[in-house]
C-alpha positions, 0 to 999 in steps of 0.5 A, spaced: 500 500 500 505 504 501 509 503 494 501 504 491 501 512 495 508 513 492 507 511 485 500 514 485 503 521 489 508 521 483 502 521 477 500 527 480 506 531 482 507 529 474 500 532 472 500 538 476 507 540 472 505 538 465 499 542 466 498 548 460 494 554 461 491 559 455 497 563 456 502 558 455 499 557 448 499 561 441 493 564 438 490 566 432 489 573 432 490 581 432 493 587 435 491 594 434 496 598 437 496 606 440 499 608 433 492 605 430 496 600 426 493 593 426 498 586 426 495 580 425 498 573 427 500 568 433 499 572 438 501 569 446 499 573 452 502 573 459 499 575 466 504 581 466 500 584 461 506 583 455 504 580 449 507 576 443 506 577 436 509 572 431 508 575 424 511 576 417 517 572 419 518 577 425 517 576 433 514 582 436 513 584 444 509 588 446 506 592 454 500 595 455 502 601 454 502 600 446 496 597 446 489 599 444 486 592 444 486 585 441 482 579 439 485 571 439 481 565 438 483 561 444 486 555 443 484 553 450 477 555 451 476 554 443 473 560 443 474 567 440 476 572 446 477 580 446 482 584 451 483 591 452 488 596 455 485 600 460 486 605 465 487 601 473 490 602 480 489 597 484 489 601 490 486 607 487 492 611 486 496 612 480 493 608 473 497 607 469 495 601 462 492 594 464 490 588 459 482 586 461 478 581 458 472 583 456 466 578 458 460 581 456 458 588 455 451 592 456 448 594 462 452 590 466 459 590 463 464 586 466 472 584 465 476 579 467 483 577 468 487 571 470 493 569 476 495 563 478 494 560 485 498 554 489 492 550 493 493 544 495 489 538 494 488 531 498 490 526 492 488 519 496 482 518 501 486 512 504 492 516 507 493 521 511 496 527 511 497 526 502 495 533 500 499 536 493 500 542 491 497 544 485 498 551 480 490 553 478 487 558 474 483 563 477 478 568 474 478 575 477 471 580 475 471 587 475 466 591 474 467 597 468 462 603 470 459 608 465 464 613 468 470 608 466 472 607 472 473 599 474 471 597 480 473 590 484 468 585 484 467 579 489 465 574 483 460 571 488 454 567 487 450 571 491 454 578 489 452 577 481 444 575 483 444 582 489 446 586 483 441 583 477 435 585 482 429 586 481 431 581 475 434 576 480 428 571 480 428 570 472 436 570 472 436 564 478 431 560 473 434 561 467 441 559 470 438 552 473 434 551 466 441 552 463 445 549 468 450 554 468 455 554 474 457 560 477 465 559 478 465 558 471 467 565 467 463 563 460 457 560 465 458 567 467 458 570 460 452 566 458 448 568 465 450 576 465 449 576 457 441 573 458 440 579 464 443 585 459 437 582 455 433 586 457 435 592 456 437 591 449 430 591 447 
């Protein structure tokens, strides 16, 4: 049993370095920078808000700052993706060009970006004490206002409902009809899309 713990450890150890990340890929796409010109190519972003742009033979990098926007279709998500640079601080001071996805947009616009967390993992129910640590991808939202501020937003359940009232009642059951989950960001899309709606009519 104990030879069966190790072995089993070492299969998720090895998994949970072998593990790719949509930032780790190349994607088909376009980039429009400050200057107004467009470069199409394979485009690779990192959570440093620096991009890579493979085109015409040429490797280009590229920071927030010489960004207006871009678009790939990610080899990841198998799907297409829209970021933008825009103003933020963090704390509320100095802003300065900052790389958002946006999720979805209309009376309710919401953006996002990623980090990457260590969290550890039980990896046997038999054994005591097995626990891994593991690298995963989190999602944080935030909110863009119609006076262009962005506002942190706590991303919960219960937080996304208290700020779709008094549409709550028929969000909550097109989200159970859908089966759509909360921790998931293109669900969130999905969810917050069906509430803006309402006000496209």
């Amino acid at each position: 049993m104990r030879l069966f713990s190790i072995l089993f450890f070492g299969l998720c150890f090895s998994s949970a370095q072998a593990q790719t990340f949509p930032f780790d890929l190349w994607h088909d796409g376009k980039l429009v920078l400050d200057t107004g010109d467009t470069l199409r190519g394979s485009i690779k972003y990192n959570l440093q808000d620096l991009l890579q742009v493979r085109h015409h033979n040429r490797l280009e990098s590229f920071s927030a700052r010489k960004i207006l926007y871009f678009e790939i279709f990610d080899q990841y998500y198998k799907r297409y993706r829209q970021f933008y640079s825009l103003p933020y601080s963090a704390t509320g001071g100095y802003k300065t060009p900052t790389l958002f996805e946006l999720l979805t947009e209309g009376k309710i616009t919401v953006l996002s970006r990623e980090k990457i967390e260590y969290r550890s993992y039980s990896y046997s129910p038999f054994f005591y004490g097995g626990y891994v640590n593991r690298m995963v991808l989190v999602n944080t939202y935030f909110l863009l206002k119609e006076n262009g501020n962005i506002e942190t937003f706590p991303g919960k359940k219960n937080d996304w409902y208290e700020l779709m009232q008094p549409r709550e009642n028929e969000v909550r059951q097109f989200t159970r009809n859908n089966r759509l989950d909360w921790e998931r960001k293109y669900d969130i899309k999905q969810i917050i899309d069906y509430y803006n709606s309402f006000f496209s009519r």
